[in-house]
N, C-alpha and C positions, 0 to 999 in steps of 0.2 A: 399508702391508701389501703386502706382493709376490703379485701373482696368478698362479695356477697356470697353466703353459699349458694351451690344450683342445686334447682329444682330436684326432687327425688321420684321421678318416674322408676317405678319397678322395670316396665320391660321395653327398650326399644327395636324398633323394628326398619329393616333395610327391603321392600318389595320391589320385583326385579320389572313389574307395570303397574298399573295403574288400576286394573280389577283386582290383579291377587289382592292388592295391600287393601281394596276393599273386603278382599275375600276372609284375610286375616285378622281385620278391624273387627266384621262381621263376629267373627267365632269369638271374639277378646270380648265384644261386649256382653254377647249371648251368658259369657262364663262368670260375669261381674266385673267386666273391669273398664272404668269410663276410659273412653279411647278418642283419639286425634288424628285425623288422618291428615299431612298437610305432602302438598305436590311441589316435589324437589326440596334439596335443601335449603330451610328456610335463611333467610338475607335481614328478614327486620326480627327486632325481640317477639317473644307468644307469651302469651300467659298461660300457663301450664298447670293453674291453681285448680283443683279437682279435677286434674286430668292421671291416670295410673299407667296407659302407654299411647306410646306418640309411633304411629306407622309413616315412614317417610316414603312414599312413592315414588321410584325412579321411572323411565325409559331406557333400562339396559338390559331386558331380555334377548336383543336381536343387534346390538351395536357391536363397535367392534371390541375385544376382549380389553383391551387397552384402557379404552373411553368408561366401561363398564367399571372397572377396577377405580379407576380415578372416582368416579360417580361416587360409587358407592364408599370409599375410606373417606369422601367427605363427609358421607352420611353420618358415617362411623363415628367421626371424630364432633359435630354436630349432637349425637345421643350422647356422648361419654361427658360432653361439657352439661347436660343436661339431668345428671346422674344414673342414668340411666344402668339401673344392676344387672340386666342380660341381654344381652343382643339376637337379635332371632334374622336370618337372612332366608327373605321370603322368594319361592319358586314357584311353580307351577305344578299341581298334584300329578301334570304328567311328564314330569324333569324334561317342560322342551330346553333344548340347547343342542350343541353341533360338536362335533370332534374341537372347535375350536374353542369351546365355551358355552355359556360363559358363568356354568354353577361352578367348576373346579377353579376354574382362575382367583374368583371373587372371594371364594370357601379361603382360598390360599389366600387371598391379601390380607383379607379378616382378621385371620388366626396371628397371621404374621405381626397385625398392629396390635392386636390383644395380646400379643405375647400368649397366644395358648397352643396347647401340642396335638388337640384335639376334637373334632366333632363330629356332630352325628348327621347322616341327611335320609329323614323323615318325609319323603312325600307323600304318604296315603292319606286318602281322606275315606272312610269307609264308609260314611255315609250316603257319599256320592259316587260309590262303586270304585272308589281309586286304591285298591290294597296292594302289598306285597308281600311275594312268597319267595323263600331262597334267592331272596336280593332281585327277584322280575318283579314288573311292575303289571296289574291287570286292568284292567277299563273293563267293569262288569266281569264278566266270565270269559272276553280276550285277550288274550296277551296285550302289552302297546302296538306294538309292530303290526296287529292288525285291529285295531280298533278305528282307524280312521284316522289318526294321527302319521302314518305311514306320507297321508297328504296333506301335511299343513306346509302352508305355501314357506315359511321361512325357516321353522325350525321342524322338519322332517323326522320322526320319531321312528327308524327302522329297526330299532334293538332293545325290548321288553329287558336284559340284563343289564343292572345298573350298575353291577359294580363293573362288569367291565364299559359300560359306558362312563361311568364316572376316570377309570383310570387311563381312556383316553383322553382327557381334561387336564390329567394333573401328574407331576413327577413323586407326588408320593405315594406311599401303600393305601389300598383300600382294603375297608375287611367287612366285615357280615354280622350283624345281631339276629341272627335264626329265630323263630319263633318258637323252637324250642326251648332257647334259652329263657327265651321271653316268659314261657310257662311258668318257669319256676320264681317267678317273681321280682322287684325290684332290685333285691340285693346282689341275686344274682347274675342280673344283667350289667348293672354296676362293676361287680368284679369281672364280667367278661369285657366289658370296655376299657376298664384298667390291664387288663394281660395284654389285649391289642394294642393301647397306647406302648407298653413297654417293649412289645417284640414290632414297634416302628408303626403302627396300625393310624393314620392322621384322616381321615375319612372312612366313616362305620354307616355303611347303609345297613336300615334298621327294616327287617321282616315286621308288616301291621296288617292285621286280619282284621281287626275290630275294634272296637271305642277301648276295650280293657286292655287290648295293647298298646294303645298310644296313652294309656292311665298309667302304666308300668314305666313307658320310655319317659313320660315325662320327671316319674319321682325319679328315677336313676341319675337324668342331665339335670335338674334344677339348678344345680350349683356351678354347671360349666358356662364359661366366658360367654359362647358363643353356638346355638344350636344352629339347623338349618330346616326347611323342609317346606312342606306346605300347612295350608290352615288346619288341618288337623289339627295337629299336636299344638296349633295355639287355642285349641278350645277346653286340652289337657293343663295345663300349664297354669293358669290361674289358681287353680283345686293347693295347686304344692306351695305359691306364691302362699293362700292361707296359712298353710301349716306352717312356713316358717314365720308368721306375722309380717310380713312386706306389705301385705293386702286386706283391706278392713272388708265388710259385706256393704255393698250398696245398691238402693233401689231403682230401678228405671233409670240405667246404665244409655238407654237407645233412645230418651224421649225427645223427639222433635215437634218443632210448630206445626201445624194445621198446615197441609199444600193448600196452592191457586195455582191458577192460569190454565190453559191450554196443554194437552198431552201426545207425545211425539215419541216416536222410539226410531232411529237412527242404526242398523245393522250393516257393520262390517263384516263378522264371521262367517267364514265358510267352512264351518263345524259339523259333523253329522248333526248335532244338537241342535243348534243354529238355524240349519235348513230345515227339520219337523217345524221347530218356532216359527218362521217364516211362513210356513205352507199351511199351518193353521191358520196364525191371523190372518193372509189372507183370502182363507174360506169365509170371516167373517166379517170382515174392515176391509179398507182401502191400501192398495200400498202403492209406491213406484219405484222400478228398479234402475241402478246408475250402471252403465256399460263403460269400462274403463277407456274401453277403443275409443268409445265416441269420445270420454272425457280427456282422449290424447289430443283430439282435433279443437277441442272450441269447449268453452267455458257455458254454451248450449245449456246440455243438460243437467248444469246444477240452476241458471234460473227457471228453465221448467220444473224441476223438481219443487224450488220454493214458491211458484205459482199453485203447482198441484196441490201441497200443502195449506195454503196459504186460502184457498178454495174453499176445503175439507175444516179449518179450523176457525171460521169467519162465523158460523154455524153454535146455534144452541149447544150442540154435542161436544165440541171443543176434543174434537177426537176418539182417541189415541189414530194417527197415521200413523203409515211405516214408511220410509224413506230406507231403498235397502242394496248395498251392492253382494251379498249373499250369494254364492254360486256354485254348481256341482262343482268339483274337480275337475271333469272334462273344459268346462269354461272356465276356470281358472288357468288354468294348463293351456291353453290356447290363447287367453292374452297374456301370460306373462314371455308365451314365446316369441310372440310379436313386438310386446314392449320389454321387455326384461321382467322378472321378479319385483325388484326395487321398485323400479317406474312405475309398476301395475299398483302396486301397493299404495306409493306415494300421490298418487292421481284421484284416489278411492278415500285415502284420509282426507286430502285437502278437500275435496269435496265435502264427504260430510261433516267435515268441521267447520266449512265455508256457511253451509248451508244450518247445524247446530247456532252459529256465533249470530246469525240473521233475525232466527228463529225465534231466538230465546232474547232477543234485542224488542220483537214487534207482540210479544206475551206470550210466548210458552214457558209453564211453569214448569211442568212435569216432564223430565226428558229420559228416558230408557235408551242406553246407548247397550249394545252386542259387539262383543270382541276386544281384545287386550291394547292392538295400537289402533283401534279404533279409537279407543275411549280414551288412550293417549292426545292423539290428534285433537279431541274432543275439548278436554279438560283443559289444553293448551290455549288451546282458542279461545275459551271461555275467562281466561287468564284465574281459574280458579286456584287458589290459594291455598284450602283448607277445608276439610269437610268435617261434618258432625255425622256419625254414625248410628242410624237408626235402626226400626225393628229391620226382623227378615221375612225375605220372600221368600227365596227355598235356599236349600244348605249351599252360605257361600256367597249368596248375595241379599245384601240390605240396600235400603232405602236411605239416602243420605241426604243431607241441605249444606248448600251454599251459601253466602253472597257474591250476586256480580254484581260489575259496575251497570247501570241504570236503570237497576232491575228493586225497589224497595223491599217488598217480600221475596224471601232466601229461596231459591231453586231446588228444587225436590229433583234428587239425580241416582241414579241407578246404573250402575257402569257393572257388568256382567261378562263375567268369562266367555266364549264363545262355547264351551262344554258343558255348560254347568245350564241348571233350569228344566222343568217338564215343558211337555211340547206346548202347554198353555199358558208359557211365560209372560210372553207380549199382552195378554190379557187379562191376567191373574196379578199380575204387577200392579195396575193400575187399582184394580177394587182393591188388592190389600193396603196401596196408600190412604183410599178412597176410607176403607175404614178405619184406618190406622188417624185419619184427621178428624172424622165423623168423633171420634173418643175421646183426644184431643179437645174439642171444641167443647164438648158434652162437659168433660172435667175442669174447664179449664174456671 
């Protein structure tokens, strides 16, 4: 029986949650390239007909190294039957992971199934303050180690050095693309990634100051199996896709239907970013906060919560609330001592994803979810599928639609890093959908 050829996506993508892979959709469309975002690897056939890359979103930033690897060579093996000509394995622009993983393990399974000897890990995003120098990593003008990542409740960011953070991850060599090198342009960055591949070099963290150096590292890897990094360098990477013809010019890459419904935003992170967001809206809206203690004793305060809501959005205004378990580090630090880390965690997603799945059931259209396994939690519950990837709000996060089940008109969803966003996120989201449909509607 003669088999059909598959689909010819230029780039597939492996994201290690559930925002990044939005975060990396975001930047692929921004550059020209119609994109697909679908949650897990998919089980039934897709139609992939004008689609140029397909972002599979996992939940393996925080699992165990093992589970992760598994995940993800599914994924793997999923884009390659899909044709997929480069694999991009997507992180977090602040390499969270743990001496235990899980960017070096996965980097190492990847490479292993691709049969390649080589790649690079790229996580600056320079527009969002994320660059690196001499292989450290900086959040604005501090180092990681103390930009507040120092406290992120799971993955703990104590060491700004990536290479040596990367080569507690993994038994091979790691090596250095300087920004020196970088200066003198493509080629010969190129050749200094070929001497390191030769003298054993299997992981090249890559020095990025600024957009012209992630324009350099992208023409240097175009041709390799398998790159890594964060959204930067996927907003580099379409430009070289042209030049070698993979990739035609196409219009209105981001365009979605017109939003409805009722608008909600849903915040799990406890980001410095997160808590400005938080403490503005609300100076000017409504919010209610979920306390994990109380949510250890009794399922309480997620039906107050959807009363509180449900109040607030009955109303002309139709919102935006905030529904938010958001909290200094002193209160984080305090219940996970009392419940564990995990438990605190996992008390706080069911929640808002108890309270999302209700929500978006009785007409909320519009849903702003803050934080990585928040919007895990979220996207799960929602049993979403697949998303279409629209304009953007700020560098790193768009505005996406859905469909759920009983829901006719598609779900306008916005799943946002807990770092990422001005402090006038929660509000500025809403009017940029507000006119992003208003245009929509005008054109249509």
């Amino acid at each position: 029986m003669r088999r059909e050829p598959a689909p010819n996506i230029v780039l597939g993508a492996i994201a290690d949650d559930f925002t990044g892979a939005t975060d990396l959709a975001n930047n692929l469309v921004r550059s020209g390239m119609r994109t697909l975002q679908v949650i897990g690897v998919p089980s039934a056939a897709l139609s992939l007909e004008n689609v140029d890359a397909v972002v599979v979103a996992l939940k393996s930033r925080s699992c165990p190294a093992a589970d992760a690897i598994r995940d993800s060579l599914a994924a793997l093996d999923w884009l390659q039957a899909q044709g997929a000509r480069q694999v991009f394995f997507k992180y977090c622009s602040t390499f969270d992971s743990t001496d235990d993983g899980n960017i070096g393990p996965v980097a190492d399974a990847l490479l292993d199934q691709l049969g390649s000897k080589q790649t690079v890990m790229v996580p600056a995003f320079p527009i969002n303050g994320r660059t690196v120098y001499q292989g450290h990593l900086f959040v604005g003008d501090r180092l990681l180690n103390d930009s507040g990542m120092q406290h992120h409740p799971l993955n703990p960011m104590r060491d700004a050095d990536l290479v040596r953070v990367l080569a507690g991850q993994t038994s091979h060599q790691v090596g250095l693309l300087n920004r020196a090198t970088l200066a003198k342009g493509a080629p010969a960055a190129s050749a200094h990634l070929s001497d390191l591949q030769q003298a054993g070099g299997r992981h090249v963290i890559c020095d990025t100051l600024d957009e012209s150096d992630l324009e350099v590292i992208a023409a240097a890897v175009v041709e390799m199996p398998l790159v890594t990094g964060g959204s930067g360098l996927g907003q580099a990477l379409p430009a070289e896709y042209r030049k070698k013809g993979w990739l035609s010019p196409v219009e209105n890459a981001g365009r979605l239907a017109p939003a409805s419904g009722a608008a909600l935003v849903l915040s799990g992170s406890c980001s410095r970013a997160t808590l400005g967001q938080v403490e503005h809206f609300l100076g000017r809206h409504e919010g209610l906060a979920l306390d994990p203690l109380a949510l250890a004793e009794s399922d309480a305060p997620i039906e107050e919560a959807l009363n509180f809501a449900r109040a607030r959005l009955s109303g002309a205004a139709d919102g935006p609330v905030l529904i938010y378990a958001s909290a200094a580090p002193q209160a984080v630090e305090a219940a996970q001592a009392s419940l564990g880390a995990a438990r605190a965690g996992e008390l706080v997603e069911r929640a808002l994803a108890t309270i999302a799945q209700t929500l978006v059931a009785e007409g909320v259209g519009r849903l702003l979810v803050a934080g990585g396994e928040t919007s895990g939690a979220v996207v799960s519950a929602l049993g979403v599928g697949e998303l279409r990837i629209g304009e953007q709000i700020d560098p790193g996060v768009p505005w996406t639609q859905t469909q759920v089940a009983g829901r006719e008109a598609p779900l306008s969803l916005a799943l946002k890093s807990g770092n990422f966003g001005g402090v006038d996120f929660f509000i500025r989201a809403f009017e940029v959908l507000n006119e992003q449909s208003a245009a929509r509607e005008e054109g249509a």
